[in-house]
C-alpha positions in Angstrom: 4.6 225.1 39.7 3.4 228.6 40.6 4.6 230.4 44.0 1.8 230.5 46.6 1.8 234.4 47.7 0.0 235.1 51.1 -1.8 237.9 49.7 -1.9 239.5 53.5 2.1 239.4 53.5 2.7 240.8 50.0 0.3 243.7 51.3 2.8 244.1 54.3 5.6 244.3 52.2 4.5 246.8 49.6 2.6 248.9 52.4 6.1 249.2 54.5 8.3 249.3 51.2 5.9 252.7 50.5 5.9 253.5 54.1 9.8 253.3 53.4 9.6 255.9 50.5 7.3 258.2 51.5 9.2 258.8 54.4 12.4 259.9 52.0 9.8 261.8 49.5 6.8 264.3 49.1 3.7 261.7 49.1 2.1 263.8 47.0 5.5 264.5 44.1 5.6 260.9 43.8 4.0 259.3 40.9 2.4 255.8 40.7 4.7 254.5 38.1 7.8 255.8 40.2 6.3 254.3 43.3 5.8 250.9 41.4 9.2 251.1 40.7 10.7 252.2 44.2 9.0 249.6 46.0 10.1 247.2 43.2 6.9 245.8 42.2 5.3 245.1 38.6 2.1 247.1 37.4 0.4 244.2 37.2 1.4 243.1 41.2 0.5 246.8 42.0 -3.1 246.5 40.6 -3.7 243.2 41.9 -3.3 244.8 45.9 -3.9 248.0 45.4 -6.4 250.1 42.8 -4.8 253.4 43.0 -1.9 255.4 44.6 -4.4 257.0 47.3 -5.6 253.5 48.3 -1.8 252.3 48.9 -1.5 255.5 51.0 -4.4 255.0 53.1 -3.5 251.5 53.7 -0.3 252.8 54.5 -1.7 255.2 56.9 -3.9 252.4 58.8 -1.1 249.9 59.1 1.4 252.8 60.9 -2.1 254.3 63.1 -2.5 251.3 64.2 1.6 250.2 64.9 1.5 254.3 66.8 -1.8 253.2 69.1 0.7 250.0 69.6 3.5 252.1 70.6 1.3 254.8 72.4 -0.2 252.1 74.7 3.4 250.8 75.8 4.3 254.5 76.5 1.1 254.9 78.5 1.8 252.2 80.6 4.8 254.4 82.0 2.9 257.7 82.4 2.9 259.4 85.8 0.7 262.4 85.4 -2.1 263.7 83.3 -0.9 266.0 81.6 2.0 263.3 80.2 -0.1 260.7 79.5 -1.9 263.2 77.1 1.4 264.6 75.8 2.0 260.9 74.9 -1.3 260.3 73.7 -1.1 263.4 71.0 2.4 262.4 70.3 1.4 262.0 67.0 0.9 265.9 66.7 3.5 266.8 68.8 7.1 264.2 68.5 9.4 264.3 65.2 10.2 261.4 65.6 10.1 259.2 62.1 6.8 257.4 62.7 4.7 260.4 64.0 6.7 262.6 61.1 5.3 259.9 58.1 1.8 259.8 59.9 1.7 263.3 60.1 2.7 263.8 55.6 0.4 260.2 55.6 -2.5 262.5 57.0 -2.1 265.4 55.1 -1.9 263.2 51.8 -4.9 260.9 52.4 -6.7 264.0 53.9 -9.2 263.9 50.3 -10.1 260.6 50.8 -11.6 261.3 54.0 -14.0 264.3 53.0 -15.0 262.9 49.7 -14.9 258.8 49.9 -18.5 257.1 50.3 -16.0 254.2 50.5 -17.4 251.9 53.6 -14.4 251.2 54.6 -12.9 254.8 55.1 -15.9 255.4 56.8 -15.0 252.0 59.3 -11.5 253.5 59.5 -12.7 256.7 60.8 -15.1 255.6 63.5 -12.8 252.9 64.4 -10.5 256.0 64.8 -12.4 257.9 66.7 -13.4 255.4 68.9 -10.2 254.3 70.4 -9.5 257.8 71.0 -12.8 258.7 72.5 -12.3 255.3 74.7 -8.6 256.2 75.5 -9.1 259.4 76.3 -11.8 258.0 78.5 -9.4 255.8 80.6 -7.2 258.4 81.0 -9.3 260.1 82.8 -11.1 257.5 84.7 -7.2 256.6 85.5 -6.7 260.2 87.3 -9.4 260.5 88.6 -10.9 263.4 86.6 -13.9 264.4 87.6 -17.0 262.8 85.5 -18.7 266.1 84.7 -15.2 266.8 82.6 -15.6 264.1 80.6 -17.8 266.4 78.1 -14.1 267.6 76.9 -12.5 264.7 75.4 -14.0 265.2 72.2 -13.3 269.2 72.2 -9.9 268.3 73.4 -9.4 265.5 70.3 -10.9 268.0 68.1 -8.7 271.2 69.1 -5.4 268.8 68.6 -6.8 267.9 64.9 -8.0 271.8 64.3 -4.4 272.4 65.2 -2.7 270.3 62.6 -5.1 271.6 60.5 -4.1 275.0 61.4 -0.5 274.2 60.9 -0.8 272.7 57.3 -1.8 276.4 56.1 -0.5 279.0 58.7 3.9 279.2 58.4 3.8 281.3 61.2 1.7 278.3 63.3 3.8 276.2 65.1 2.0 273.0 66.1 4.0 271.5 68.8 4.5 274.5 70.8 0.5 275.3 70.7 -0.7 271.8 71.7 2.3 271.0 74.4 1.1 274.5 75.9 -2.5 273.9 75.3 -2.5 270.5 76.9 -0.3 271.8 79.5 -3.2 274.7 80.4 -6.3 271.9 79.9 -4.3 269.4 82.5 -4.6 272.7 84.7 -8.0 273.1 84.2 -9.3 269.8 84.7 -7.6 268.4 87.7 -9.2 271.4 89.6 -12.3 270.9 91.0 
């Protein structure tokens, strides 16, 4: 009698069993067949889930988003100023802690997929995305009481944290947690005035 596999636990598995390695190991030094072996899978099981390496890593990289907006919500729930609750918000660009490390190499390795994929859903992933930080950032404002003419910056604000990660892919000298824990720090300024 075959075993009945729920396909959406298998994915789970593999996903954090990847998760797992690419944690230990350059994303990008890693080849599929070493992966497939890693993560102690067949070719066969591999190719039934997934249809290449860069569609593992971008289901990787939507599973742990959405387990950091998880975490990230809890944290905000304990916030007692602006300027922390978007320190906690970008915490992705700014902690080393494990998760926000991976998401960060996740990012950087899945970055292709992004700019080139007429893939629907890449495209759903990135508005999805973008809308629960557009919305968040909202409510954090709403939440402090920042003044609705303001609100024009939480898209410039989302956009100078990702043109600083951007920055610090390809600039040694660039040193990303420093720039957007001061750069918050002076918007915070700037915002709750007035």
């Amino acid at each position: 009698m075959p075993i009945i596999v729920n396909k959406e636990e298998k994915i789970d598995e593999i996903c954090q069993k990847a998760y797992n390695e690419f944690k230990r190991n350059e994303i990008e030094t890693i080849s599929l067949n070493q992966l497939i072996q890693k993560i102690d899978i067949s070719k066969d099981q591999f190719y039934h889930y997934f249809k290449t390496k860069e569609e593992l890593v971008f289901e990787v990289m939507k599973r742990k988003t959405i387990e950091y907006f998880n975490i990230c919500e809890k944290d905000l729930e304990k916030c007692k100023s602006f300027e922390q609750c978007l320190l906690i918000f970008f915490s992705v660009y700014i902690s080393n802690d494990d998760l926000c490390k991976t998401l960060r190499k996740l990012f950087f390795a899945s970055f292709h997929t992004y700019v080139y994929s007429k893939k629907k859903e890449v495209s759903q992933y990135n508005h999805f995305y973008y809308e629960y930080v557009d919305n968040k950032l909202l409510n954090i404002f709403k939440e402090y009481e920042i003044n609705h003419t303001k609100k024009e910056f939480i898209k410039s604000i989302c956009a100078t944290a990702d043109g600083m990660y951007f920055r610090d892919l390809v600039d040694n000298s660039f040193n990303l947690q420093n720039e957007l824990s001061l750069y918050i720090k002076q918007i915070s300024i700037i915002l709750k005035k007035g």
